[in-house]
N, CA, C and O of each residue as an XYZ file, in Angstrom:
784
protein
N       0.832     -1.217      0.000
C       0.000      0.000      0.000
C       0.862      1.261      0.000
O       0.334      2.360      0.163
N       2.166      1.127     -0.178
C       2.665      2.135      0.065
C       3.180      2.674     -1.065
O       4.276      2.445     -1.575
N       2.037      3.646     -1.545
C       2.106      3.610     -2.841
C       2.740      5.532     -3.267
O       3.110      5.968     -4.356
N       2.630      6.292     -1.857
C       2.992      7.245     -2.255
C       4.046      8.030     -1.485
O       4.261      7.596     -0.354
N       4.930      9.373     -1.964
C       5.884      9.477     -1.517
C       5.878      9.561      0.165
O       6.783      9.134      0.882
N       4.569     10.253      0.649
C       4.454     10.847      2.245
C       4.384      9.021      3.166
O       4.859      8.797      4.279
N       3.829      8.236      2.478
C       3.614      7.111      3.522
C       4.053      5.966      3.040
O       3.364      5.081      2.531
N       5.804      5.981      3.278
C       6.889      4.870      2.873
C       7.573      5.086      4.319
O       7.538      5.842      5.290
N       8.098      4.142      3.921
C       9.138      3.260      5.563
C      10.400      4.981      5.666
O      10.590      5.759      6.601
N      10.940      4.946      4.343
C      12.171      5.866      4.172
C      11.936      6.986      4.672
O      12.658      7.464      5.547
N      10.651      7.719      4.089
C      10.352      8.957      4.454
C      10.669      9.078      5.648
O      11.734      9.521      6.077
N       9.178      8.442      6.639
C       9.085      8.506      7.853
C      10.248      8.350      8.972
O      10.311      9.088      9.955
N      11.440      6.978      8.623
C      12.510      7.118      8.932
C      13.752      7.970      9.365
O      14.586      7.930     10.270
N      13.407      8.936      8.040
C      14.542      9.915      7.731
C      14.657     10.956      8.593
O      15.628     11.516      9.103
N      12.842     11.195      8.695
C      12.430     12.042      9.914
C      12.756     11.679     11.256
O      13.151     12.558     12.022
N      12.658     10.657     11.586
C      12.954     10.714     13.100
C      14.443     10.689     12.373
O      14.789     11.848     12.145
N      15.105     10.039     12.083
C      16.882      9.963     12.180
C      17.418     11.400     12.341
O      18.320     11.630     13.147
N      16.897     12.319     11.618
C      17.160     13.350     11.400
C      16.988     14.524     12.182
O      17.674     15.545     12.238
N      15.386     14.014     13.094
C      14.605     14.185     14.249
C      13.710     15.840     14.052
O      13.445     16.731     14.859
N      13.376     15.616     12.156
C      12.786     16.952     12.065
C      11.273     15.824     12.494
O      10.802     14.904     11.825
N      10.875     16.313     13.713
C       9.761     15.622     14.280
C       8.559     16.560     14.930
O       7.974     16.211     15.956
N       8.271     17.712     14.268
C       7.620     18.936     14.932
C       6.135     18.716     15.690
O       5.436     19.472     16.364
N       6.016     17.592     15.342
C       4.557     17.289     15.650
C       4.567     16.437     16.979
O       3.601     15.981     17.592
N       5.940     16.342     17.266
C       5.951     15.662     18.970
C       5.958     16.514     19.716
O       7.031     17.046     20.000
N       4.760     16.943     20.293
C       4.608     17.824     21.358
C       5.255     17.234     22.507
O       5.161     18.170     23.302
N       5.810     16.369     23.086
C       6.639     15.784     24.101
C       5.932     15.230     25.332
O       6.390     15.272     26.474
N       4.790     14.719     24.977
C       4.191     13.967     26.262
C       2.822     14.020     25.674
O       2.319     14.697     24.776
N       2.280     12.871     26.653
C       0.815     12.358     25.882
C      -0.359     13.521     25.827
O      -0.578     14.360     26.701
N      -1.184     13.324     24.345
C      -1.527     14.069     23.701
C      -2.870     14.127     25.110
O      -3.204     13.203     25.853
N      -3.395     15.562     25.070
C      -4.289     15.438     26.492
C      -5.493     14.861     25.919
O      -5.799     13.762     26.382
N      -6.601     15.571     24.599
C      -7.946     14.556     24.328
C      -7.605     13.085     24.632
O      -8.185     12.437     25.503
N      -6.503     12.552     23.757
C      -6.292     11.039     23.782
C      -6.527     10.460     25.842
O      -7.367      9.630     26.190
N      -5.610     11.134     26.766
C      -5.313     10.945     27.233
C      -6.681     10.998     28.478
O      -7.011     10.129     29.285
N      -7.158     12.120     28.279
C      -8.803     12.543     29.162
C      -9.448     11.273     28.726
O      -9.807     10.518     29.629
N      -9.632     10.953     27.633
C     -10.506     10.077     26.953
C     -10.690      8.682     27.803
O     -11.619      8.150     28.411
N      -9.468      8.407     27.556
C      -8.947      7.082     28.231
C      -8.743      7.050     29.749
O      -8.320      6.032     30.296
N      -9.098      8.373     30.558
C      -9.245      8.331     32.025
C     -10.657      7.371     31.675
O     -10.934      6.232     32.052
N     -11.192      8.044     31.056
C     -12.965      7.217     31.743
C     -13.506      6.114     31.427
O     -14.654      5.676     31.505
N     -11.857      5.443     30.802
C     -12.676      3.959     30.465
C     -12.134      3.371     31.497
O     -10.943      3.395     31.810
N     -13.269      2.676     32.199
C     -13.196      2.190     33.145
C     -12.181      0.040     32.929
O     -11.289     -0.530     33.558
N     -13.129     -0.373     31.627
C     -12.909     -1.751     31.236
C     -11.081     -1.335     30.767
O     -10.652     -0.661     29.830
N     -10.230     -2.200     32.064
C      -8.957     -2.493     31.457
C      -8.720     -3.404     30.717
O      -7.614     -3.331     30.183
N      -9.335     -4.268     30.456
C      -8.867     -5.828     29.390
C      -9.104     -5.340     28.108
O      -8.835     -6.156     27.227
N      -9.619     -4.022     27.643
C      -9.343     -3.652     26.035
C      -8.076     -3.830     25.194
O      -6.970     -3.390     25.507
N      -8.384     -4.561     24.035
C      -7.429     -4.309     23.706
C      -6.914     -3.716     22.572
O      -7.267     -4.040     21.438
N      -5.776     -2.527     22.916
C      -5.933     -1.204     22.125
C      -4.374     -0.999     21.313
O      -3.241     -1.364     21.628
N      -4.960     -0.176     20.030
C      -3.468     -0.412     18.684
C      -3.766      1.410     19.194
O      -4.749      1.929     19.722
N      -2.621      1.916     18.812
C      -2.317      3.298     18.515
C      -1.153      2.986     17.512
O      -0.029      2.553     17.766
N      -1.880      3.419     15.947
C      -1.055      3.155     14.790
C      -0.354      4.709     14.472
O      -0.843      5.805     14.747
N       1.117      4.377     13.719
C       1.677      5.666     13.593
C       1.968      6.304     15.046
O       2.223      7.493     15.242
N       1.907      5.572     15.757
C       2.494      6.074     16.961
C       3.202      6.726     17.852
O       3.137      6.952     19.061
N       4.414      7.164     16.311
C       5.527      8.161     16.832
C       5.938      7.728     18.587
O       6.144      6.560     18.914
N       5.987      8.648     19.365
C       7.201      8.614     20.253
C       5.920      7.831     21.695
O       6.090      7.713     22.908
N       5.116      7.577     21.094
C       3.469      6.944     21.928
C       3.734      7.280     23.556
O       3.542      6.354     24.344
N       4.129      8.455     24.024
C       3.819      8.440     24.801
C       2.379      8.004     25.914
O       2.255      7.575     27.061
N       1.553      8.371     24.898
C       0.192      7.715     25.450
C       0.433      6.183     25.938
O      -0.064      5.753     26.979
N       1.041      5.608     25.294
C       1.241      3.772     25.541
C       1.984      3.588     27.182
O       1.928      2.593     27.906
N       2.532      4.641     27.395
C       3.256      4.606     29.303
C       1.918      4.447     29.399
O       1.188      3.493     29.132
N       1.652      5.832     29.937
C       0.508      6.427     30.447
C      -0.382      4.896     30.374
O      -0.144      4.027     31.213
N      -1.047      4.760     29.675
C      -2.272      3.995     29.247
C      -1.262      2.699     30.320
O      -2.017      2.186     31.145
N      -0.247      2.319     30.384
C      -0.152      1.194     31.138
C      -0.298      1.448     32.913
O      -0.790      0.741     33.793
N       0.259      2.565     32.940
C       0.427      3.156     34.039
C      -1.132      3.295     34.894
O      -1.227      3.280     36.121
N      -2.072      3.406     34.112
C      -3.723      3.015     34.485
C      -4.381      1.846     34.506
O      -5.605      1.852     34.643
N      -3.437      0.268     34.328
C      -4.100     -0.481     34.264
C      -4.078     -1.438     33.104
O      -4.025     -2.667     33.041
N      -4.133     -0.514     32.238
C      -3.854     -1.541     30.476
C      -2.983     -2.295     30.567
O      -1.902     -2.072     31.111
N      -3.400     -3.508     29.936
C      -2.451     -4.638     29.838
C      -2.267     -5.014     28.488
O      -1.507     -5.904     28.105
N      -3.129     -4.166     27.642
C      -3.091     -5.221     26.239
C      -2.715     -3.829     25.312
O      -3.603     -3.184     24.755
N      -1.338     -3.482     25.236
C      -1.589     -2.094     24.142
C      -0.291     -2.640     23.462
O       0.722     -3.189     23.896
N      -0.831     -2.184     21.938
C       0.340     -2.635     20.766
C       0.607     -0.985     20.341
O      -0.148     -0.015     20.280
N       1.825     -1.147     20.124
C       2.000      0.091     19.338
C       2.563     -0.247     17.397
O       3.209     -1.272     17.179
N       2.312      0.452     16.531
C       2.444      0.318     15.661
C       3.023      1.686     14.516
O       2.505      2.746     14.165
N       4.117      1.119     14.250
C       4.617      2.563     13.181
C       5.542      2.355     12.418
O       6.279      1.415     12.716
N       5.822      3.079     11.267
C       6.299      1.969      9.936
C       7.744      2.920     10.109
O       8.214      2.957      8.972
N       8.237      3.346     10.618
C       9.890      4.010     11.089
C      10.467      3.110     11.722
O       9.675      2.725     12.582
N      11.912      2.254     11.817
C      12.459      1.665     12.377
C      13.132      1.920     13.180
O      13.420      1.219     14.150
N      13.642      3.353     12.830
C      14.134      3.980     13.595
C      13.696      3.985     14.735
O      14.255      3.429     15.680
N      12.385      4.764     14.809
C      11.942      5.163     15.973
C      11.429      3.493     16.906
O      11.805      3.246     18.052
N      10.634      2.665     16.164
C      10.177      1.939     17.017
C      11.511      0.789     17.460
O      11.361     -0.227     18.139
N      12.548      1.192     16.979
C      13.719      0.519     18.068
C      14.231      1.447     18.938
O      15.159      0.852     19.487
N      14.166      2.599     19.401
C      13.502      3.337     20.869
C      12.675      2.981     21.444
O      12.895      2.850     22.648
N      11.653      2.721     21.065
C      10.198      1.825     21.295
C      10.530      0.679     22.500
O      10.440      0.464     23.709
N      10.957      0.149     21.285
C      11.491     -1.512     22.096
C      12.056     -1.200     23.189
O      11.475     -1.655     24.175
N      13.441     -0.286     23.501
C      14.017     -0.210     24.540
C      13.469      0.775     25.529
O      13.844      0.649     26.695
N      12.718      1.639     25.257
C      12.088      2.681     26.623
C      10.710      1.588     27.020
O      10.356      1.626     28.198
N      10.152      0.895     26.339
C       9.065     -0.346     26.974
C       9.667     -1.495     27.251
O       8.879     -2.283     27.773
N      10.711     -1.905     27.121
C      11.355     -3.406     27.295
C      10.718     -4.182     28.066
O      10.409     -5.344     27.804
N      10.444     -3.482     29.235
C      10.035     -4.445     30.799
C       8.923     -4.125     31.051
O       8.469     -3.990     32.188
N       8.086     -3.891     29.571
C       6.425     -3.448     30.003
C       5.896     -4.596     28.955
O       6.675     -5.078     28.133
N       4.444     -5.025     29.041
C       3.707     -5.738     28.625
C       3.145     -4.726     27.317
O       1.984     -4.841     26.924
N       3.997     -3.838     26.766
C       3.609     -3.266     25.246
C       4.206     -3.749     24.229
O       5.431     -3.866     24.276
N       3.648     -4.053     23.337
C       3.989     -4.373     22.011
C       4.396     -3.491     20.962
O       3.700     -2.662     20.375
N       5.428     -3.725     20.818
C       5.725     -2.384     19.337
C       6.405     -3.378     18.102
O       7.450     -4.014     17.961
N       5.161     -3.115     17.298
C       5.129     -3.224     16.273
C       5.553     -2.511     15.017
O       4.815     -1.629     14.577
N       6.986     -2.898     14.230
C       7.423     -2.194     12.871
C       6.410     -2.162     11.610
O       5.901     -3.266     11.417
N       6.093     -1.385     10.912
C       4.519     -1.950      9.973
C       4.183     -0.672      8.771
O       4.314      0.552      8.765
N       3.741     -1.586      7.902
C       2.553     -0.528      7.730
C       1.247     -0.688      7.990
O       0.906     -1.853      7.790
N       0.178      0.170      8.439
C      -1.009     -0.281      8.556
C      -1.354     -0.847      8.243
O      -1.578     -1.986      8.651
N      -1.651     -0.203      7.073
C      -2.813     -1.265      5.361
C      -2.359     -2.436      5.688
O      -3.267     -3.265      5.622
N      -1.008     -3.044      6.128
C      -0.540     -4.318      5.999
C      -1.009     -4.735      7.603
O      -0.627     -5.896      7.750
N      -1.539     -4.364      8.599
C      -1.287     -4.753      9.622
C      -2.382     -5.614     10.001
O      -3.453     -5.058      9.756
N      -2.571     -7.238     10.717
C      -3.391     -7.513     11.138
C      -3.912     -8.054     12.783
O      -3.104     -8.277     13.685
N      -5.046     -8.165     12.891
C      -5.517     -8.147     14.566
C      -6.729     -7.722     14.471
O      -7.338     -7.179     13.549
N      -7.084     -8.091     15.751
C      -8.649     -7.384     15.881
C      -8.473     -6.732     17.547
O      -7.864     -7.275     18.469
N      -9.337     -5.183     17.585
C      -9.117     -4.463     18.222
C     -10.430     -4.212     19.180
O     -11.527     -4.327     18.633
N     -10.388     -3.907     20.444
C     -11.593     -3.561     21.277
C     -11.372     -1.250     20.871
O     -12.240     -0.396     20.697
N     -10.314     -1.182     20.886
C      -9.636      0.632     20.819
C      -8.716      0.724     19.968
O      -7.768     -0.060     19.940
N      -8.872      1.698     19.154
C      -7.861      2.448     18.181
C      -7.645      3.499     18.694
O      -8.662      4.164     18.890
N      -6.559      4.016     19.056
C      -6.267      5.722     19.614
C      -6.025      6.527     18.325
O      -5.926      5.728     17.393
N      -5.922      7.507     18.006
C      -4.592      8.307     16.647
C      -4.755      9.720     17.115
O      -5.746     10.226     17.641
N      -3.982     10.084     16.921
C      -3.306     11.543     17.350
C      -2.919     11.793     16.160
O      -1.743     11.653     15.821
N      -3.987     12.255     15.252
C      -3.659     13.157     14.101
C      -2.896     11.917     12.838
O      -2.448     12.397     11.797
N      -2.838     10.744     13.009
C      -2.026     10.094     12.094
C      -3.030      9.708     10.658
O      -2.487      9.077      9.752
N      -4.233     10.048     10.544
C      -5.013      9.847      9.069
C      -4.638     11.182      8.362
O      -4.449     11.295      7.151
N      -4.547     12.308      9.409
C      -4.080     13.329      8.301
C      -2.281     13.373      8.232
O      -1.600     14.182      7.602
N      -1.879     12.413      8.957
C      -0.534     11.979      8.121
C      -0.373     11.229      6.666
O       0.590     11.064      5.917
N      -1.377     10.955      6.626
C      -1.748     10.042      5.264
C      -1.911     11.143      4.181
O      -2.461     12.232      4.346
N      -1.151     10.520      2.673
C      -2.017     11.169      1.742
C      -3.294     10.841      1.038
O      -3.609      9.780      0.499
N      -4.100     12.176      1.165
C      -5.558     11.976      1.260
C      -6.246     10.674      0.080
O      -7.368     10.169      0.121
N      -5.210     10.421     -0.832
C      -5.642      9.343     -1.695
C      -6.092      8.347     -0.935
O      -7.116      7.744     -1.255
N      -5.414      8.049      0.134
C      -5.448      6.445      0.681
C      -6.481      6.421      2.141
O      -6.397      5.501      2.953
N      -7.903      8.133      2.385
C      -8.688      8.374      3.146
C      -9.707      7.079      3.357
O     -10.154      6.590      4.394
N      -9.892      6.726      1.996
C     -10.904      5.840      1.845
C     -10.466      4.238      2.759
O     -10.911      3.542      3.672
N      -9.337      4.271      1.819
C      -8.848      2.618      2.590
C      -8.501      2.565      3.918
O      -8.499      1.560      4.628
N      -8.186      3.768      4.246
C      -7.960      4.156      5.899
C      -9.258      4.009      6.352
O      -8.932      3.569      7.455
N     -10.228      4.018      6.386
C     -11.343      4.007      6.767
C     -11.948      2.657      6.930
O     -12.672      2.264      7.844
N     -11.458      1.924      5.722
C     -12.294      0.412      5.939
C     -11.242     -0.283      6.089
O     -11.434     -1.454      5.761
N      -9.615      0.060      6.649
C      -8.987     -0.646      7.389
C      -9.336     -0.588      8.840
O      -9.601     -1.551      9.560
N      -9.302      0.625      9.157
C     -10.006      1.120     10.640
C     -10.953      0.116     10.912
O     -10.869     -0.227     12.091
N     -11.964     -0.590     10.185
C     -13.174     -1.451     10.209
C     -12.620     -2.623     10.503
O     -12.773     -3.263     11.544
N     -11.721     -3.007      9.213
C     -11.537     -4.240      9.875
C     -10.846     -4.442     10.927
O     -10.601     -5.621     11.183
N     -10.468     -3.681     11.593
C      -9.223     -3.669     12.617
C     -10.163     -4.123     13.749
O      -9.717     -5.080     14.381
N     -11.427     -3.632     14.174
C     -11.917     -3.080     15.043
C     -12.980     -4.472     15.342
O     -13.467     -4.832     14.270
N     -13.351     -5.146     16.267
C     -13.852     -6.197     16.461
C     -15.639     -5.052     16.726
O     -15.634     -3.903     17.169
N     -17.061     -5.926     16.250
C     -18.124     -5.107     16.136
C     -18.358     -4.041     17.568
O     -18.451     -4.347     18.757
N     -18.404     -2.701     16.896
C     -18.673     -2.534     18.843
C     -17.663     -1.699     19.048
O     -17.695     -0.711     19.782
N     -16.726     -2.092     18.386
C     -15.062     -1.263     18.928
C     -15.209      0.148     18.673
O     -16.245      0.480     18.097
N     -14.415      1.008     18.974
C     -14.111      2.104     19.049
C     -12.801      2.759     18.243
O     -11.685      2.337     18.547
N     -12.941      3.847     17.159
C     -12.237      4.563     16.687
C     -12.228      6.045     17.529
O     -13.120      6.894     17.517
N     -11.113      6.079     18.162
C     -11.365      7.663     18.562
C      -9.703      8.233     18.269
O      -8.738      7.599     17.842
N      -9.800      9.500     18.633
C      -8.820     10.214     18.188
C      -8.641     11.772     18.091
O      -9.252     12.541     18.833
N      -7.865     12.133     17.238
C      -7.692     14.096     17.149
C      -7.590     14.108     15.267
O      -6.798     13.417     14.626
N      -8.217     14.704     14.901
C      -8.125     15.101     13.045
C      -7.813     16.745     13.219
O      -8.099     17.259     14.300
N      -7.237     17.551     12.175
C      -7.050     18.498     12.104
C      -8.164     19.057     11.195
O      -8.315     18.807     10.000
N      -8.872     19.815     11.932
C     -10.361     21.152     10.800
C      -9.776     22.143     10.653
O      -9.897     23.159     11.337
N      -8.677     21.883      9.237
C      -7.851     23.057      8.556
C      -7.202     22.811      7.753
O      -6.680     21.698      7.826
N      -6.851     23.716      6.501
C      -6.461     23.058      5.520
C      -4.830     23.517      5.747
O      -4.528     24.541      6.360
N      -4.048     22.785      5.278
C      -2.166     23.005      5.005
C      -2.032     23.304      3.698
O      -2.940     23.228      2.871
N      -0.845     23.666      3.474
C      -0.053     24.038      2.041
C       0.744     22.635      1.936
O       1.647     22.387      2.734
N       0.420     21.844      1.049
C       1.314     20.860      0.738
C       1.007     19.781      2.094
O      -0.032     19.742      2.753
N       1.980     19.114      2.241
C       1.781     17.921      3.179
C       3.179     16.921      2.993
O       4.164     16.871      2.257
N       2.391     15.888      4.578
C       2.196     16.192      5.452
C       2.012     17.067      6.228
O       2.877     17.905      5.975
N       0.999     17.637      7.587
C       0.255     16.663      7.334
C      -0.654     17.578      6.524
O      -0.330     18.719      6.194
N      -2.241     16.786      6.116
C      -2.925     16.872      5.264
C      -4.063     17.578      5.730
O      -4.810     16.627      5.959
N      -4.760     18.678      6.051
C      -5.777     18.751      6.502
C      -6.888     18.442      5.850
O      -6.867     17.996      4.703
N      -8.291     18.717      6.731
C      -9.307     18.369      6.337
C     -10.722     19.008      6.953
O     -10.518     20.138      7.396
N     -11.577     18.734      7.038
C     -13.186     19.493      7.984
C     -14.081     18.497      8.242
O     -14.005     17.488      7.540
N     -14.719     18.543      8.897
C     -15.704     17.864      9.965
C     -16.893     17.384      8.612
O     -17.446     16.329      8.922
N     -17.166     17.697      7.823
C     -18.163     17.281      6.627
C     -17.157     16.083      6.104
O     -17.613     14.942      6.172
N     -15.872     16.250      5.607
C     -15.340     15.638      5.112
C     -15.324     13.875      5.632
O     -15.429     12.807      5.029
N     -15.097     14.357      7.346
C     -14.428     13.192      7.815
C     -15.892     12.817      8.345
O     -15.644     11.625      8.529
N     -16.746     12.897      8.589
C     -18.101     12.325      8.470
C     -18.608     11.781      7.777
O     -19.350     10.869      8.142
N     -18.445     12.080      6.516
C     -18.522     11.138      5.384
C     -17.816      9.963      4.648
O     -17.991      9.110      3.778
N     -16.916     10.447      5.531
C     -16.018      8.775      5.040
C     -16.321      7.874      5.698
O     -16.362      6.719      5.273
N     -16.695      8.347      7.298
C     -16.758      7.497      8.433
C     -18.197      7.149      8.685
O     -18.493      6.498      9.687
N     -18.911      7.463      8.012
C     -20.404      7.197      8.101
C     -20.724      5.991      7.727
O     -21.498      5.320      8.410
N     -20.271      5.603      6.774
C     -20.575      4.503      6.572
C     -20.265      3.002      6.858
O     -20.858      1.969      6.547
N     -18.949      3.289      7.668
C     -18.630      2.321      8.456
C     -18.939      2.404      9.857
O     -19.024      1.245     10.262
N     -19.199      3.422     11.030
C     -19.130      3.813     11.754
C     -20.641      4.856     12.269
O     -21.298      5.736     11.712
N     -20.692      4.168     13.610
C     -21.740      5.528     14.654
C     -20.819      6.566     14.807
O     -19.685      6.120     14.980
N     -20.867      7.471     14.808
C     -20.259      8.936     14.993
C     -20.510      9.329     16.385
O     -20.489     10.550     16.541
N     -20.680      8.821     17.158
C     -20.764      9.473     18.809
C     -20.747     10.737     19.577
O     -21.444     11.177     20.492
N     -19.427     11.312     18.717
C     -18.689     12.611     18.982
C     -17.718     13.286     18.064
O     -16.787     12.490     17.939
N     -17.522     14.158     17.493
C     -16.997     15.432     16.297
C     -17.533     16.274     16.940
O     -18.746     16.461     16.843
N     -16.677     17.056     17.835
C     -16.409     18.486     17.730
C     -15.439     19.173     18.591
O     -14.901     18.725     19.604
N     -15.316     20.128     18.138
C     -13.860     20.914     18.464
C     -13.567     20.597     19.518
O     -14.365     20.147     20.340
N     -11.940     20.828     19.772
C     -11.554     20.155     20.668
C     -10.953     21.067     21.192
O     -10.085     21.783     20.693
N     -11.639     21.095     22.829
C     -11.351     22.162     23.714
C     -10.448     22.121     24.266
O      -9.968     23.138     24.767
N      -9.801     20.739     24.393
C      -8.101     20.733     25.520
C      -6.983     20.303     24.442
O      -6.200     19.397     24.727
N      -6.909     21.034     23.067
C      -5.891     20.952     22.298
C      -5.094     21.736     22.767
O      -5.412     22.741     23.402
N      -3.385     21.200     22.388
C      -2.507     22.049     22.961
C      -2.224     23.929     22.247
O      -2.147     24.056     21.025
N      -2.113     25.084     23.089
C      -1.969     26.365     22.737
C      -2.119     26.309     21.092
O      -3.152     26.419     20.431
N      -0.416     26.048     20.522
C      -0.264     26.703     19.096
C      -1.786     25.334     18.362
O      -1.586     25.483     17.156
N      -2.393     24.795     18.411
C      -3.384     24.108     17.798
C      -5.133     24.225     18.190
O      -6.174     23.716     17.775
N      -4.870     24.856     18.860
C      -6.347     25.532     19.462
C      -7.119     26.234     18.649
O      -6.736     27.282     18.130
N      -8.159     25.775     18.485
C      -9.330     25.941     17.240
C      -9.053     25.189     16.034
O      -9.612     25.451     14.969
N      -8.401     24.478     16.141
C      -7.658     23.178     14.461
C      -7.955     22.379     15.056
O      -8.631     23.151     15.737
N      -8.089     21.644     15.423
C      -8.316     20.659     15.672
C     -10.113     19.717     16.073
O     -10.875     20.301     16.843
N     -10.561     18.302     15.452
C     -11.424     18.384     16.420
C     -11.204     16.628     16.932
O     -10.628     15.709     16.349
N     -11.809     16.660     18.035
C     -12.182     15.072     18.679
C     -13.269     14.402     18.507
O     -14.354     14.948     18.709
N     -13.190     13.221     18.140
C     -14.105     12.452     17.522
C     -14.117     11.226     18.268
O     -13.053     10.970     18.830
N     -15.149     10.321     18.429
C     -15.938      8.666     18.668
C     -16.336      7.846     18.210
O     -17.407      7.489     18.700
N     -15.937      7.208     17.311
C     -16.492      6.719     16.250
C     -16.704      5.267     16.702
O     -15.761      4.720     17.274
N     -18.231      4.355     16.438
C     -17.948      3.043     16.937
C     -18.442      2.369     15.869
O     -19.379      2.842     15.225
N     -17.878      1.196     15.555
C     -17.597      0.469     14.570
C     -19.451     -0.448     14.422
O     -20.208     -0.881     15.291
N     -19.551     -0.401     12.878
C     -20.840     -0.876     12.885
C     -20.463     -2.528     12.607
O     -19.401     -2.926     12.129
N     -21.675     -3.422     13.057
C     -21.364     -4.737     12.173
C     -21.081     -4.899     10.885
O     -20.879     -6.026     10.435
């Protein structure tokens, strides 16, 4: 699936090696993180794909989780991965999505569909499906704004409703009030639960 220049192994690589990584705000993203205070059921079991530096994946163990994979197609980075989780019950997974398989109770993403180029919105969407066992949960942060060029890719709340409609209950889309300073008003948070 990796059919275009933004979402190859090299790209993504080059970036962390290089460590032009601007989008790591340096500790877990707060929607993701509020979100996942209030699930009470710890035996979920939850992928955060594109994961970058997943801080969320401590955290999330640090409450209880026992079952979290991480997944991201940089080698770089996810052999940091391996060694800052070594002696934790997380999984980090080298990958690409499209290629990745399992079935999921939680999907987290912190902005990683508008890491995608928008060609591959669609298949992102009914990979998300199959990922997700009936019932499961897509949640996350999308950016409601458009960029010059890309990564990443923006997009608007019509847009991403409509892709996700048809696989998915929509629960929750809308702006997201505990985005960090420089992203405040871009951003929104969404719920999406997976239909049969």
């Amino acid at each position: 699936m990796n059919t275009t220049p933004h979402f190859n192994e090299a790209y993504w690589n080059q970036r962390y090696e290089q460590k032009q990584t601007g989008w790591d705000i340096g500790y877990a993203s707060t929607p993701l993180i509020q979100f996942a205070e209030s699930i009470r059921e710890k035996n979920f079991k939850i992928l955060i794909p594109g994961c970058g530096n997943a801080y969320e994946g401590g955290r999330l163990y640090e409450w209880g989780f026992q079952d979290i994979t991480l997944l991201d197609i940089a080698p770089a980075l996810t052999k940091v991965l391996e060694e800052r989780f070594a002696n934790l019950p997380i999984r980090v997974l080298t990958g690409d999505f499209f290629e990745h398989q399992g079935q999921y109770d939680l999907i987290l993403e912190q902005t990683f569909f508008c890491a995608l180029d928008p060609a591959l919105r669609s298949a992102y969407i009914q990979k998300m499906h199959e990922l997700l066992r009936p019932g499961g949960m897509h949640v996350g942060v999308l950016f409601n704004r458009d960029f010059e060029g890309g990564p990443p890719f923006g997009g608007s709340e019509n847009e991403y409703r409509n892709l996700l409609e048809p696989y998915f209950e929509i629960s929750k889309m809308e702006q997201c009030y505990n985005s960090i300073p420089p992203r405040a008003g871009t951003e929104l948070f969404f719920i999406a639960i997976r239909k049969a």
